[in-house]
Backbone bond lengths (Angstrom), bond angles and torsions (degrees), N, CA, C in turn:
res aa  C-N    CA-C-N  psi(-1)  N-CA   C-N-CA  omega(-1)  CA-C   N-CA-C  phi
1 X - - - 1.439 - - 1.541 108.96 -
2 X 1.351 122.07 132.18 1.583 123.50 -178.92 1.376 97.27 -68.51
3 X 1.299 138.18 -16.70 1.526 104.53 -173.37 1.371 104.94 -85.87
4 X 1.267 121.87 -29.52 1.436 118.39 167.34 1.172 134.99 -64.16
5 X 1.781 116.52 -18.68 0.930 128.51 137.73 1.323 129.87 -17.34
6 X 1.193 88.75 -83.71 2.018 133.27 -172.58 1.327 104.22 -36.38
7 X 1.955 108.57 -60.06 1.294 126.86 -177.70 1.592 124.65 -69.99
8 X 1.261 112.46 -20.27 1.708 125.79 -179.75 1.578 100.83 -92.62
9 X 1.423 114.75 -54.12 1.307 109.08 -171.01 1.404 116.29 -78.97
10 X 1.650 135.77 -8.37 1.179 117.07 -178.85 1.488 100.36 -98.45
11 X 1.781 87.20 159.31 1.501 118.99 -153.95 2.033 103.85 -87.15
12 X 1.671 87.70 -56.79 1.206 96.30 174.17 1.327 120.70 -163.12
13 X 1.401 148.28 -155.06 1.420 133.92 157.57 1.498 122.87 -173.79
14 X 1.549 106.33 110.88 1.267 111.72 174.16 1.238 119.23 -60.74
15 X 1.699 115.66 175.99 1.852 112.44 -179.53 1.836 67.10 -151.10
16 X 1.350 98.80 173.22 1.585 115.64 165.27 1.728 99.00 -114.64
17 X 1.290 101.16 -166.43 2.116 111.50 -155.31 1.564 92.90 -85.42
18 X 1.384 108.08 -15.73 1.428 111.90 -164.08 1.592 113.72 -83.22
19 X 1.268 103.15 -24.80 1.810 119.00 -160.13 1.134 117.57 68.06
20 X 1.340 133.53 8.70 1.074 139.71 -160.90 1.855 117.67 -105.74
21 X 1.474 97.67 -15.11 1.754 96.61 175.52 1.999 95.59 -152.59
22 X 1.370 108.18 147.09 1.365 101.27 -159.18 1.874 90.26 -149.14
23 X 0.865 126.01 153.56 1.554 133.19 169.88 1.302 128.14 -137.94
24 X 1.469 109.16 98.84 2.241 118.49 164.88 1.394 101.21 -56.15
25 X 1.347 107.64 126.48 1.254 115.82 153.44 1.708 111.06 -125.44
26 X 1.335 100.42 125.69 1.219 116.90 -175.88 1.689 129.92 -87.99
27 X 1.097 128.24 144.02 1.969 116.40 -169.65 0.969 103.05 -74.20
28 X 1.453 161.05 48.51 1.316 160.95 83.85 1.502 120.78 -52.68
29 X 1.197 123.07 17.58 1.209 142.84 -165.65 1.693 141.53 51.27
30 X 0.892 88.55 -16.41 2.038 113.78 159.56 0.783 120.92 -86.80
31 X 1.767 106.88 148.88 1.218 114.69 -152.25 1.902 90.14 -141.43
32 X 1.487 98.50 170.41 1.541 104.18 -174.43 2.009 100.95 -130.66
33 X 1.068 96.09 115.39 1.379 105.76 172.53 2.016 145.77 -91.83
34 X 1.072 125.65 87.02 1.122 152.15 -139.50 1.782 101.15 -97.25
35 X 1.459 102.84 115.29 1.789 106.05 163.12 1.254 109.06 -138.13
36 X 1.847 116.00 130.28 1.308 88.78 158.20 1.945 95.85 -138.20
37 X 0.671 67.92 143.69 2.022 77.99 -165.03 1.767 113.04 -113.01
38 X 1.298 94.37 -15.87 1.849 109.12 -175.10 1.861 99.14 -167.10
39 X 1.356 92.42 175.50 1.437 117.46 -175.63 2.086 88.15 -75.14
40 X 1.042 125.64 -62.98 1.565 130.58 169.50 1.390 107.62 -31.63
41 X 1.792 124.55 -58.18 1.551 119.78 -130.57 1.464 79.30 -114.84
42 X 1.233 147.06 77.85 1.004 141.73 163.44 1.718 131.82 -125.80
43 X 1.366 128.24 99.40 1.455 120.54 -145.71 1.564 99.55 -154.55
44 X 1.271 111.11 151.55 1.426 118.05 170.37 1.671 89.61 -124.91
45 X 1.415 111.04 150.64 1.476 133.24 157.03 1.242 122.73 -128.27
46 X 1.338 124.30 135.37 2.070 112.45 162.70 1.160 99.36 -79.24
47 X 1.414 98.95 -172.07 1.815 105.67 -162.76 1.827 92.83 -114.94
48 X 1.810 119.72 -11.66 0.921 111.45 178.18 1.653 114.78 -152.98
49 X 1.282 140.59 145.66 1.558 120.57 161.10 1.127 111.52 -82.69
50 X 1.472 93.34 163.53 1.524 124.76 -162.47 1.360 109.21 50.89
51 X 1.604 130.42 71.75 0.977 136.58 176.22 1.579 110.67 -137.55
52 X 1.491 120.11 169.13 1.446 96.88 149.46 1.255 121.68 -39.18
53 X 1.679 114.82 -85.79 1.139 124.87 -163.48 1.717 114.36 -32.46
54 X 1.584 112.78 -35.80 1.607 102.53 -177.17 1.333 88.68 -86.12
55 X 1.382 151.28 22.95 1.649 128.45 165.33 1.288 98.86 -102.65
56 X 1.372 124.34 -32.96 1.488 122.87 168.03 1.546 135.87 -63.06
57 X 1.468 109.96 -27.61 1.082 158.50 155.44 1.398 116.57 -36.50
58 X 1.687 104.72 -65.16 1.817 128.74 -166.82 1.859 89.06 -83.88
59 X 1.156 106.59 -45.19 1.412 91.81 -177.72 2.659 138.82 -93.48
60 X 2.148 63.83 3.04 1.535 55.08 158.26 1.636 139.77 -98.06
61 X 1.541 108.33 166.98 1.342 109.05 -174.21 1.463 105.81 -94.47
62 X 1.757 115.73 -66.98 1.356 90.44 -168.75 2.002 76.43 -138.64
63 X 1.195 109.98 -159.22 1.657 132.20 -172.55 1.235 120.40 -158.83
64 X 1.222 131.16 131.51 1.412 131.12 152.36 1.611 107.81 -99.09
65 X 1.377 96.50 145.37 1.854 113.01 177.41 1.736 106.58 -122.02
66 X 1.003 147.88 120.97 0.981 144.40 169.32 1.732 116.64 -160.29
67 X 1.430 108.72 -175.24 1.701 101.22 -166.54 1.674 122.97 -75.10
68 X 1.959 93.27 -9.66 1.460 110.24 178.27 1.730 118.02 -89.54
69 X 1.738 109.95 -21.59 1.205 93.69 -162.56 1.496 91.58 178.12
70 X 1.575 116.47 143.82 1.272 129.28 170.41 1.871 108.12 -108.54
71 X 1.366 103.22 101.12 1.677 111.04 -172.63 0.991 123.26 -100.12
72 X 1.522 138.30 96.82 1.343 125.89 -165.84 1.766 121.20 -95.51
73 X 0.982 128.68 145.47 2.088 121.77 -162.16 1.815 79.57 -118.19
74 X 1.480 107.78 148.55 1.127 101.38 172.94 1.892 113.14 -142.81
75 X 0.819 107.27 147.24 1.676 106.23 -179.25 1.836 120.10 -31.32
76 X 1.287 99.86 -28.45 1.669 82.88 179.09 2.110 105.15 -110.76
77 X 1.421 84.34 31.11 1.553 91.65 163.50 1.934 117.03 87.97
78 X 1.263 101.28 -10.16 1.371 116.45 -165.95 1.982 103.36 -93.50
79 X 1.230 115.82 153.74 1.668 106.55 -174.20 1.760 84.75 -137.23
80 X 1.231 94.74 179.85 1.715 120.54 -171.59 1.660 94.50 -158.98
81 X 2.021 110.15 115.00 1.279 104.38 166.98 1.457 107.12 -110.86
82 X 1.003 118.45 176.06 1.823 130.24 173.38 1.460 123.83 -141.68
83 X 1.176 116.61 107.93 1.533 119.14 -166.19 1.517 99.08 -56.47
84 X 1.449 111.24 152.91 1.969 117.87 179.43 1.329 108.35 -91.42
85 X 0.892 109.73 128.45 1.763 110.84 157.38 1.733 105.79 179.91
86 X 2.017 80.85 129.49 1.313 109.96 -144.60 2.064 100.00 -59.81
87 X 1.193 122.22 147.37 1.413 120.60 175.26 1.626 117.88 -101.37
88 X 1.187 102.57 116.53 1.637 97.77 -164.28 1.497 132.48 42.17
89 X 1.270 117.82 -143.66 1.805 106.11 -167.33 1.485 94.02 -93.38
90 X 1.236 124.31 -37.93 1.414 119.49 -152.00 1.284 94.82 -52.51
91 X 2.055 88.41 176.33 1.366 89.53 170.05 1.285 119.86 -161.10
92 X 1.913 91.13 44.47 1.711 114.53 163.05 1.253 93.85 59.95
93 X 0.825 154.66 55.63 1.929 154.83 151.69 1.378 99.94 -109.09
């Protein structure tokens, strides 16, 4: 199941102050990058193929980003959430 995936293999995960863009990085060293700022600007990317992050990536459906929680839904029905809290000042841009 990808959420078990999702949940075993990630490493850790920034958010910025905004809630609006957040990044899994996984211990294979890739990471999957997530914005959604509007109904328009809304996108996940991996940072590489054939990685975790692009298997997590290929199989998601949709995501919520917000100040409570990064929730991922995934094609074989299974999700992976992550509580928010912001990491230092940056803000992953």
């Amino acid at each position: 199941m990808f959420g078990e995936l999702t949940r075993t293999a990630a490493d850790r995960i920034d958010v910025n102050a905004a809630f609006n863009e957040a990044v899994v990085y996984f211990r294979d060293g890739s990471h999957l990058r997530f914005r959604h700022a509007s109904r328009d600007d809304r996108w996940a990317h991996a940072s590489a193929s054939d990685t975790t992050a692009d298997k997590v990536c290929q199989s998601l459906e949709q995501f919520r980003l917000n100040a409570k929680h990064l929730q991922m839904f995934f094609s074989d029905g299974s999700d992976a959430e992550f509580a928010m809290a912001v990491r230092g000042d940056s803000d992953n841009g």
